[in-house]
C-alpha positions as CSV (number, residue, x, y, z in Angstrom):
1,X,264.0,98.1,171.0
2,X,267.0,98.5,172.9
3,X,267.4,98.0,176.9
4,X,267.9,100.6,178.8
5,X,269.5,100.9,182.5
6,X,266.4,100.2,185.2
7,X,266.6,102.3,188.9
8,X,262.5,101.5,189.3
9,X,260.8,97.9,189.9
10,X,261.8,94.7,188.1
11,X,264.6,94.5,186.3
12,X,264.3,92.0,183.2
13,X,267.0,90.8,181.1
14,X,265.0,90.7,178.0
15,X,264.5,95.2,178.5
16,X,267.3,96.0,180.8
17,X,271.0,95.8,181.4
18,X,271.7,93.6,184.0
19,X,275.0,93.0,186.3
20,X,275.2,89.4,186.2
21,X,273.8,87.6,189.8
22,X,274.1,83.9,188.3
23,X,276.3,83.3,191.1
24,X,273.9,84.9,193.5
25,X,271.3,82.5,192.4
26,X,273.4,79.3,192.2
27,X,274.5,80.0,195.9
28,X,270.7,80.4,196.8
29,X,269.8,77.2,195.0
30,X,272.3,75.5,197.2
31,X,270.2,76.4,200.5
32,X,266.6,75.2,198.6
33,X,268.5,71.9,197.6
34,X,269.0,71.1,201.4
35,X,265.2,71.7,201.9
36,X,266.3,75.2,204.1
37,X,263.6,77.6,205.2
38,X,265.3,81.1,205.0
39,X,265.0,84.5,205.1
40,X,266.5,87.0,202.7
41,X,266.5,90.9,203.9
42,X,268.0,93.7,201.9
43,X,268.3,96.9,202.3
44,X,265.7,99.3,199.9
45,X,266.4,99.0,196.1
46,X,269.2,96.4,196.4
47,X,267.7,93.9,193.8
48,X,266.0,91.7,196.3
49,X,262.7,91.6,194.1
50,X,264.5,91.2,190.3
51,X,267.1,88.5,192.4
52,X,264.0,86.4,193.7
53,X,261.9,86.6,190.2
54,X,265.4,85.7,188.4
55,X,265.7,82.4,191.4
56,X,261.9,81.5,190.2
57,X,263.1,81.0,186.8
58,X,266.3,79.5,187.7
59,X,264.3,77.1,189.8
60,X,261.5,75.8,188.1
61,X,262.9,72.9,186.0
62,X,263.5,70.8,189.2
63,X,261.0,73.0,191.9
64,X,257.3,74.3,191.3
65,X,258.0,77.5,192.7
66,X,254.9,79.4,193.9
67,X,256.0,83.3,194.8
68,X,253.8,86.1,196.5
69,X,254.2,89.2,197.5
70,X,252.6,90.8,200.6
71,X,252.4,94.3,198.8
72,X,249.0,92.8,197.1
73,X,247.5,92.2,200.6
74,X,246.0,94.9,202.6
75,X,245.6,95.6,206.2
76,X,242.5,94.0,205.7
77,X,243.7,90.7,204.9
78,X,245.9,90.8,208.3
79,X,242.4,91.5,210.3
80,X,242.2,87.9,211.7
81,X,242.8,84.5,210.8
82,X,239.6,83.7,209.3
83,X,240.5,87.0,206.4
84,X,243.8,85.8,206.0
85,X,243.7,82.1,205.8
86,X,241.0,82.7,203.0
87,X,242.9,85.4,201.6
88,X,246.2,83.5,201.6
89,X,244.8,80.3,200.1
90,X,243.1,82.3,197.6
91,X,246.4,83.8,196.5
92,X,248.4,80.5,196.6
93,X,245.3,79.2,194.5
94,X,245.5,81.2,191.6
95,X,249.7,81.7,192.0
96,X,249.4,77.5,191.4
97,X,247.2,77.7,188.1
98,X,249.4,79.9,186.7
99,X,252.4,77.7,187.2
100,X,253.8,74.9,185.0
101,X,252.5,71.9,186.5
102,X,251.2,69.8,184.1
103,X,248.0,69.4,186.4
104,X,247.9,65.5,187.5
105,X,244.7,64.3,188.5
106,X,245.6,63.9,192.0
107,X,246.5,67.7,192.4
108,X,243.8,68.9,189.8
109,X,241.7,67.1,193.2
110,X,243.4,68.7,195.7
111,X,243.0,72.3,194.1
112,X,239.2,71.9,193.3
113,X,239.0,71.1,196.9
114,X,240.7,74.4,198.1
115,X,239.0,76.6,195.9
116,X,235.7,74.9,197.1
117,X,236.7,76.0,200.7
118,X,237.7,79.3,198.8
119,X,234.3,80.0,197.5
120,X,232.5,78.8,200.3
121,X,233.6,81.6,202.5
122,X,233.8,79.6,205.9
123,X,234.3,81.6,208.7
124,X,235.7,78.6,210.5
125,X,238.3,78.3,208.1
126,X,241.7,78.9,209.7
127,X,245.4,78.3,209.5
128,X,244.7,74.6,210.6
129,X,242.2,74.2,207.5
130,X,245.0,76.3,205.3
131,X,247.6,74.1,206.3
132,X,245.5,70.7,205.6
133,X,245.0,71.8,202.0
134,X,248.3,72.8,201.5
135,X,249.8,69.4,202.5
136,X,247.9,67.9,200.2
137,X,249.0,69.8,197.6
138,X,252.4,69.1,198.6
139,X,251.7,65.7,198.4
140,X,250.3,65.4,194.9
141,X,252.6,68.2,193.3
142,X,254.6,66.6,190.5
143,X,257.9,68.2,191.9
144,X,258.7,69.7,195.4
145,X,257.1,73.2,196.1
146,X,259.5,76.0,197.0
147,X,257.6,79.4,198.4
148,X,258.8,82.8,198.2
149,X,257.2,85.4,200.0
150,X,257.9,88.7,199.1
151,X,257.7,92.2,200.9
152,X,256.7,90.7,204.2
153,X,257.6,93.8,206.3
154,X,254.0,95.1,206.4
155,X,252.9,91.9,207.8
156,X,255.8,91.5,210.4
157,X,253.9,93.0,213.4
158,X,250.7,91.1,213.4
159,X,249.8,88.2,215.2
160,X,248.2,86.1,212.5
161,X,251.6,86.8,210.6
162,X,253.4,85.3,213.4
163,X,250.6,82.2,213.8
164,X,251.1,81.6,210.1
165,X,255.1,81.4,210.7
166,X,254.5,79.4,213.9
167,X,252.3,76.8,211.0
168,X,255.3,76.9,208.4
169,X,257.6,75.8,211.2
170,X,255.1,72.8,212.9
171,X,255.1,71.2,209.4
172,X,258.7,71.9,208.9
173,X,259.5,69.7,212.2
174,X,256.8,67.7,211.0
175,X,258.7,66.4,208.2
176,X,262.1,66.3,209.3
177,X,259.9,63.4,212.2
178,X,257.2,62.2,210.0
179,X,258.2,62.8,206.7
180,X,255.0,64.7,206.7
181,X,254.6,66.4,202.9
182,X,254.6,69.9,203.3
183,X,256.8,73.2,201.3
184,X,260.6,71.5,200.9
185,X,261.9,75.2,201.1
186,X,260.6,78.6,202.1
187,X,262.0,81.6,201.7
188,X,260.6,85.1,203.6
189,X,262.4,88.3,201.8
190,X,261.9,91.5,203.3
191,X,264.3,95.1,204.8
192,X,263.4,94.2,208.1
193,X,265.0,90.7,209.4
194,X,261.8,89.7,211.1
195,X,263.5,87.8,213.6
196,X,265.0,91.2,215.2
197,X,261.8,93.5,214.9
198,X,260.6,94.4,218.8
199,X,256.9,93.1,218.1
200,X,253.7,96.0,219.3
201,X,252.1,92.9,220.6
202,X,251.9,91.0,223.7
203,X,255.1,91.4,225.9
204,X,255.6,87.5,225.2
205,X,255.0,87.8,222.1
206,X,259.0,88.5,221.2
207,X,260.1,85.5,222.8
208,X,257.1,83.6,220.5
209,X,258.1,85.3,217.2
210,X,261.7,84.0,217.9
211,X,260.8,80.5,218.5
212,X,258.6,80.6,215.4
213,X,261.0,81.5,212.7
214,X,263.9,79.7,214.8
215,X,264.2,77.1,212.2
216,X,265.7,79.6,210.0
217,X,268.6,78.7,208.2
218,X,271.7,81.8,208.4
219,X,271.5,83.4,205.5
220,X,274.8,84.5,204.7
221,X,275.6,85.5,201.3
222,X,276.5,88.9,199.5
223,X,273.8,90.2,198.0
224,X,276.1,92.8,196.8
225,X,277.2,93.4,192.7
226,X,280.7,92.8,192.2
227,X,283.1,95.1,190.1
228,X,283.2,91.4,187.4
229,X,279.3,91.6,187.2
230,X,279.1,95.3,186.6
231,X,282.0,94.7,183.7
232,X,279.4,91.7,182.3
233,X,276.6,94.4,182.5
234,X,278.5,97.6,180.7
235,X,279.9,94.3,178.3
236,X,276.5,93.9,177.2
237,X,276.1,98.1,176.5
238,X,279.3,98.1,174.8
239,X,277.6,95.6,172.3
240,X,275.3,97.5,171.5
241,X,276.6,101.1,171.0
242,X,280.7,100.1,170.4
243,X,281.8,103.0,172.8
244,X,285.2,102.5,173.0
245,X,285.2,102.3,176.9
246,X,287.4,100.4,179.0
247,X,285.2,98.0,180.7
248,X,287.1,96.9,183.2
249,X,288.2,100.0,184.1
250,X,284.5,101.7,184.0
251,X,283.2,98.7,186.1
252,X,286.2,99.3,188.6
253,X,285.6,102.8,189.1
254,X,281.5,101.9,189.5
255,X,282.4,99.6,192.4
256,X,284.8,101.8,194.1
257,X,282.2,104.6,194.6
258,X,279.0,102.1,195.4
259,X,280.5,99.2,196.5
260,X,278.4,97.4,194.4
261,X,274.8,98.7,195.6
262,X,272.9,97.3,192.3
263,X,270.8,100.7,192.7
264,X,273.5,102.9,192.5
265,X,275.8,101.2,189.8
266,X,271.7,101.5,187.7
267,X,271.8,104.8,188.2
268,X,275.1,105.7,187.9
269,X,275.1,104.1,184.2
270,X,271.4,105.8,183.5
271,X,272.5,109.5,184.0
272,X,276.1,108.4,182.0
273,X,274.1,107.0,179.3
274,X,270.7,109.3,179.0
275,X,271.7,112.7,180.4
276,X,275.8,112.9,180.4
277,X,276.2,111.9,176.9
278,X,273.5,114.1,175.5
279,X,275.3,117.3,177.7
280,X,277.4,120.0,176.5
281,X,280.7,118.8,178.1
282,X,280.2,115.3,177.2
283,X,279.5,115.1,173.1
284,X,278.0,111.6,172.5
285,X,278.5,108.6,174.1
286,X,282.5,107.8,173.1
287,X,283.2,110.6,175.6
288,X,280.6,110.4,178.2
289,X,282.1,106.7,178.8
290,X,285.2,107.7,180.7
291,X,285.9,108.7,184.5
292,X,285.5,111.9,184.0
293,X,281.9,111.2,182.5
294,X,281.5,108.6,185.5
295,X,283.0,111.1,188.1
296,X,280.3,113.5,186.7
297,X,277.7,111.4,187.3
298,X,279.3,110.1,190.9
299,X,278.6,113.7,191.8
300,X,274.9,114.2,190.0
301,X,273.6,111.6,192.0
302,X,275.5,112.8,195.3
303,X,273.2,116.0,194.8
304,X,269.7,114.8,193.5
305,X,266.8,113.6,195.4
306,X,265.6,110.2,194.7
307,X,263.6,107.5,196.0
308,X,267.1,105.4,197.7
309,X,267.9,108.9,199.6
310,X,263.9,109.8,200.9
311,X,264.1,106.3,201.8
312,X,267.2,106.7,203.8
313,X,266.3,109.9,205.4
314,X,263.5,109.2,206.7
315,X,264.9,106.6,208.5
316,X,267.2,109.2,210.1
317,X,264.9,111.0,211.4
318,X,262.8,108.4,212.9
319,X,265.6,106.7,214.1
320,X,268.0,109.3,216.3
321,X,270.3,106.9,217.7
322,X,271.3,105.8,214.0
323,X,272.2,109.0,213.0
324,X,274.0,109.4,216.2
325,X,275.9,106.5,215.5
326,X,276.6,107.3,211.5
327,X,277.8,111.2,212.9
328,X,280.5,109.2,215.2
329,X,281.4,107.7,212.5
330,X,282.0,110.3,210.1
331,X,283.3,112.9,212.2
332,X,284.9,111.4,215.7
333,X,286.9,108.9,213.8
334,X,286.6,106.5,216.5
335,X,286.7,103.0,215.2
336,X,283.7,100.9,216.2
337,X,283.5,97.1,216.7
338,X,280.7,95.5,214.6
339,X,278.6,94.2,217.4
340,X,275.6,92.2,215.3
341,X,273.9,91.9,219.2
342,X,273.7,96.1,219.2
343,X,270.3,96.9,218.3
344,X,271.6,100.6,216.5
345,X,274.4,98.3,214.4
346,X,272.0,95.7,213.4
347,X,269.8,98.6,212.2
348,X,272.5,100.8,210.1
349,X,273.0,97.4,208.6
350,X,269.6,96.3,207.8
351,X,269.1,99.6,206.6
352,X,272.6,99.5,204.3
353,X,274.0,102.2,206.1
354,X,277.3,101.0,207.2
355,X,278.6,97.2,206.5
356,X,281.5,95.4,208.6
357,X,284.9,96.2,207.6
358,X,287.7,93.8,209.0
359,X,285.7,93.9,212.3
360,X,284.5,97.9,212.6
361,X,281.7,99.3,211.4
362,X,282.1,101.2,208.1
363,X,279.6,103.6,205.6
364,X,278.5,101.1,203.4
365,X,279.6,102.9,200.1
366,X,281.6,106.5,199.2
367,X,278.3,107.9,197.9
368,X,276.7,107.4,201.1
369,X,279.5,108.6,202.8
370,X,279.3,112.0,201.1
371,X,275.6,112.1,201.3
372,X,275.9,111.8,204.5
373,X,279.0,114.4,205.1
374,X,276.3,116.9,203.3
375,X,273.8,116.7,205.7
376,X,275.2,116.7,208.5
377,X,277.5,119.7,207.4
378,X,274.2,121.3,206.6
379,X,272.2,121.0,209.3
380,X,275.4,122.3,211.5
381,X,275.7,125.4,209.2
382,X,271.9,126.4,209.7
């Protein structure tokens, strides 16, 4: 069967066309080989989830690389620290006998142990009793353990989400002044950069979730497609149907519009290849693979509802002082200085509203741009 061009989950290089990230990924690898504790945050349906599942594989011939993803837990698991401690361990438990780890005695030890405490249902086990077990894993693990948490937004306003963080960074001191075994890397990926959110907790609880994640290394790379890794992925198309396109030109004309936001160069390629070039004005694929067929679909996905768009307009509406911000951009014309210490900025970025151009604050991509122009155009015309 032959891949096809993804907008929804995973992507996976065996059933999709992919832009190629390997640069992405040997950047990231740079930060676990220091032994950093990080956070990535990207805006919705920007590859975060296919980037970290591609770092997993790219990781495990030196790392046992345990990953989870928060989406599987409930509110109930967030109840107290008794639920989650159990919960958590439970996870990590079964995450570790799925990995490649040859099982050694001493760790085969170590797990029967935690799935005892598992199975026992303690309710005195807590984050200290968590953490105790997971040492020892570290300990015995036949290489170091990296963890990747995914989709940790829904757990980013609790309390026993910010005593687990608190945990992660006692051991990570811990080690850097004991050599005390414990994760040599963690990585937290989320939309929301937890270390910004205003917390519904305790007043002091801000300043505490700060202090706990403050061990945080920058995270500062592009997560962003580039016009050469778009040509790799329409390389790999050309392969297999011998268009005739130019490449380099097509992948140009993809970044210009999206500015390499991996879910609108997908979907910009999907409606081209299952919907443009099966159309009356468009005969076959030859002709569909041009700029006129591109500028077609440019302007189909301008106009159609999808998930990206709900996601982005709901955040409008629930945030008015962003869309205050994105309608001085668009039609004041009044340049802006990218202040990453305003709260509004921070949040068009987090969001991937705008980016920082040479300083200012620009719409992240043309498509957004127009999407944009549309609705506020309509909503004045009602």
């Amino acid at each position: 069967m032959r891949k096809k061009f993804n907008t929804t989950g995973l992507c996976m290089p065996e059933k999709h066309y992919m832009a190629d990230i390997s640069e992405h990924l040997h950047k990231i690898k740079e930060y676990v080989n220091e032994g950093n504790y990080f956070s990535i945050y990207c805006a919705r349906q920007y590859g975060k989830t296919t980037t970290l599942h591609a770092l997993s594989r790219h990781l495990e011939k030196e790392y046992l690389v345990i990953s989870l993803d928060f989406q599987a837990l409930g509110n109930a698991s967030f109840q107290n620290e008794n639920i989650f401690s159990l919960t958590f361990a439970e996870y990590f438990f079964r995450e570790l006998q799925l990995a490649d780890c040859g099982n050694p005695p001493q760790l085969k030890a170590q797990c029967d142990l935690l799935n005892s405490a598992i199975q026992s249902k303690d309710d005195k086990f807590v984050l200290f009793q968590l953490f105790g077990h997971l040492t020892a894993i570290c300990r015995t693990a036949p290489r170091p353990i990296v963890l990747m948490i995914d989709e940790i937004d829904g757990a980013s306003n609790n309390q026993v989400f910010l005593d687990f963080l608190a945990q992660l960074r006692y051991y990570y001191l811990e080690r850097e002044k004991r050599n005390m075994p414990t994760f040599h890397s963690v990585i937290l990926a989320g939309v929301y950069d937890i270390r910004r959110l205003k917390m519904k907790l305790r007043p002091e609880s801000e300043h505490r979730f700060n202090s706990s994640w403050n061990i945080a290394a920058d995270f500062n790379i592009d997560m962003s497609l580039s016009a050469e890794g778009i040509g790799q992925m329409l390389t790999d198309y050309e392969k297999d149907y011998h268009t005739g396109m130019n490449v380099q030109a097509i992948a140009r004309l993809i970044y210009d519009y999206t500015s390499g936001y991996p879910f609108l160069i997908s979907r910009i390629c999907k409606l081209v290849d299952e919907e443009i070039s099966l159309g009356r004005e468009f005969e076959g694929k030859t002709a569909a693979w041009t700029k006129d067929g591109v500028l077609l679909a440019v302007r189909m996905l301008i106009a159609e509802r999808n998930s990206l768009f709900e996601s982005l307009t709901e955040k409008l509406d629930n945030y008015p002082e962003l869309e205050r911000i994105l309608h001085t951009l668009l039609f004041v014309g009044k340049e802006v200085p990218y202040n990453a210490d305003s709260e509004v900025i921070s949040l068009a970025s987090m969001f991937g509203f705008v980016k920082n151009r040479d300083g200012n604050v620009a719409i992240s991509n043309r498509i957004f741009e127009t999407r944009l122009y549309n609705r506020f155009l309509s909503v004045e015309d009602l």
